[in-house]
N, C-alpha and C positions, 0 to 999 in steps of 0.2 A: 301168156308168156310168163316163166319166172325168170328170173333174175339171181345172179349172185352172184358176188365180189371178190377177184381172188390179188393175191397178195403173194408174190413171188418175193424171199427174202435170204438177205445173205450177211449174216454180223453187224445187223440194225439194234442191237440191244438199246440205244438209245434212244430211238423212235416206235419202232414196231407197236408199241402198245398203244399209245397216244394215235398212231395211224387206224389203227384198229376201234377205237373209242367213236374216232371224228365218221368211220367209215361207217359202221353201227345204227347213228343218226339216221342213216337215207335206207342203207339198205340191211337187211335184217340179218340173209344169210355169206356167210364168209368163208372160202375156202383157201388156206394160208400155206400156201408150198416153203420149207423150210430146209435150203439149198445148203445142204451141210456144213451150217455156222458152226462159227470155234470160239465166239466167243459166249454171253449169256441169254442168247435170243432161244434158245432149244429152253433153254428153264421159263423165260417168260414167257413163253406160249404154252408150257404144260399147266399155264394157270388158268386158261384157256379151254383146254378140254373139255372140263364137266359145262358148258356151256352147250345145248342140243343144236345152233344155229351154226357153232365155230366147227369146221374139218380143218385139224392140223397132219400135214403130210409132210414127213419130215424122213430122212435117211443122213448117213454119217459123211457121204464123198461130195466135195462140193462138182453139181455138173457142169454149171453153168445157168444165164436165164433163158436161155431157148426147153434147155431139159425141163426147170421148172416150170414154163407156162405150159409145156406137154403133158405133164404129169396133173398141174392142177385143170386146165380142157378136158382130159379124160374122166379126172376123177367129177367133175361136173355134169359130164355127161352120164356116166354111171347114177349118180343123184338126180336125175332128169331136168335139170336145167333149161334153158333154151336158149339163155343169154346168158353173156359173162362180160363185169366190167374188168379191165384189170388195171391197177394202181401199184406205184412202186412205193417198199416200204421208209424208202429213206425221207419222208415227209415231203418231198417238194412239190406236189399236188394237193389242192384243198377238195377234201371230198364235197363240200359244199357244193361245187360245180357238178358233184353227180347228178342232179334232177336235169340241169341241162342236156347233158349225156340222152338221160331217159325220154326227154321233151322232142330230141333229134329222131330215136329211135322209130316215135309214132309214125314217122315221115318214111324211115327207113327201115322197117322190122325184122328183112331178111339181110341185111349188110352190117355192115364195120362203120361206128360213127369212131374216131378217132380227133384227141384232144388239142388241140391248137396253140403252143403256147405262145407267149411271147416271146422272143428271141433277143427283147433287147433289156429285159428284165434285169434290172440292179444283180451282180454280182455271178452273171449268167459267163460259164466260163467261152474264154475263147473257142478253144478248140470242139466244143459243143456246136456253136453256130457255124463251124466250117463243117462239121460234118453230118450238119442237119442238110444243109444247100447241098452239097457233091451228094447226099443220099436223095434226095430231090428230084435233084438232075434223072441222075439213074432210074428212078423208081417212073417216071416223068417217059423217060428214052423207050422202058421194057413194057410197058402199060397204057402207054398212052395218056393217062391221069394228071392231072395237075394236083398235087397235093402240098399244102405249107408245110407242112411238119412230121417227115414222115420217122422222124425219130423219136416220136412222143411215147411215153409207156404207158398212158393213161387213156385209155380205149374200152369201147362197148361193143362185143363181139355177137353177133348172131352164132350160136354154135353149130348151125346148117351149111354158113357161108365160108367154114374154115374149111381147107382142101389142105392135102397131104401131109397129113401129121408126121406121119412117118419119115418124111421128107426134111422134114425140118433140123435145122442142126441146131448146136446145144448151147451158142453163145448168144452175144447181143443180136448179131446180125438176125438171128431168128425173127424177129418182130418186123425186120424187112422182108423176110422171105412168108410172114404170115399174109402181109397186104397183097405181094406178089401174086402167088398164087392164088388165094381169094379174086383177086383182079383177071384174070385168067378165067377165073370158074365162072364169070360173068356178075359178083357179087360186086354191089352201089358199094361206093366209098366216098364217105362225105366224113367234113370235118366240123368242131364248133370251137368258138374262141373258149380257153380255159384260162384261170391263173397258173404261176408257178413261182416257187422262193425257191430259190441259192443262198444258202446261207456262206457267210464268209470262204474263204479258202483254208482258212486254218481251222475251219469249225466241220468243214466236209469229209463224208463219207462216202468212196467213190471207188470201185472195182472194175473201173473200165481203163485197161490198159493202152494207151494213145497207140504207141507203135503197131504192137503183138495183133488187136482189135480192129484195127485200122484195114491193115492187111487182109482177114478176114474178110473184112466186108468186101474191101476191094477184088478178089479172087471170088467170090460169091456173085458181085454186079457181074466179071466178066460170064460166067456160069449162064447167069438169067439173062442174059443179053444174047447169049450162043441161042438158050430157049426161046427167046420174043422171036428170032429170026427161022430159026428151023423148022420148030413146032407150030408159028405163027398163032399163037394161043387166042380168043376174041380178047377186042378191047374194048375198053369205056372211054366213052370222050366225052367231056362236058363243054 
């Protein structure tokens, strides 16, 4: 099995590097999709390059995170890969919990170990925890799965177990429609408890638009929900 750790990033100048530094630690190689920032995150990752372990993949139009974990899975795959952790760059995951990640894996070598946070974490925003639950529900209704936290970005992907790239649309919701289908293709989906920090509200950096996002997802559940029923895809049940 190799391993390696991608980093989808969108106007993190403040963190992206220090994320990168902690990530390093566990795993060696890093593939860092760079979602066309506008602020200094494109210059601090060109310092990055002459490093043989860092791929930075970077273009000028921001897609969204669904296009970037598309772009940095392929390009993984290209490099032959077989696993892919993915972590968001705005630091509120300690890579420290990566070995646990890897410790799941043993158990699970062809599936998606996916990161567990805590939800009632200091400084954890509201509207985070209502739409971790309502995506729950959902994910819970079209799969049969029971999973805590299916909004986590911090995930150990088998690159076997990922179904429909193509498929995938270009925002957040992406990362729900990743387990989705996975869950369908008959790939395990287990979870592990992880950390996570929220830093203040005036100290955060945060691209997810409540209303606009929202929506999105909602129109996407009714989507896979029309799919659980018609197509009758296999389920998992624990």
């Amino acid at each position: 099995m190799k391993t390696c750790v991608l980093i989808p990033t969108y106007n993190n100048e403040g963190t992206i590097l220090q994320v990168v530094r902690d990530v390093r630690q566990y795993v060696k190689d890093i593939i860092i999709v760079n979602d066309g920032s506008t602020d200094n995150t494109g210059d601090l990752l060109a310092s990055l390059t002459s490093q043989p372990s860092v791929t930075v993949v970077s273009y000028k139009k921001n897609r969204g995170k669904g296009y970037a974990l598309v772009k940095g899975f392929r390009t993984a795959m290209s490099k032959g890969f077989t696993h892919v952790i993915t972590i968001d760059a705005d630091g509120q995951h300690f890579a420290s919990d990566i070995p646990a990640l890897l410790s799941t894996m043993r158990d699970n070598p062809e599936g998606i170990i996916v990161g567990n946070r805590n939800l009632n974490e200091k400084n954890m925003p509201r509207g985070n925890t209502f739409a971790n639950k309502f995506s729950n529900f959902w994910f819970r209704l079209q799969t049969g799965i029971n999973l805590p936290d299916t909004q986590s970005g911090f995930r150990l992907y088998s690159l076997s177990s990922i179904k429909g790239l193509g498929l995938i649309t270009s925002r957040y919701e992406a990362e729900l429609e990743l387990l989705v289908f996975a869950a369908w293709s008959g790939a395990r989906i287990t979870s592990v408890p992880v950390r996570v920090y929220y830093p203040p509200a005036e100290e955060r950096v945060s691209h997810f638009r409540p209303f606009y996002d929202f929506a999105r997802i909602s129109v996407l559940n009714v989507f896979l929900c029309i799919g659980a029923l018609v197509c009758r895809p296999w389920r998992q049940t624990h």
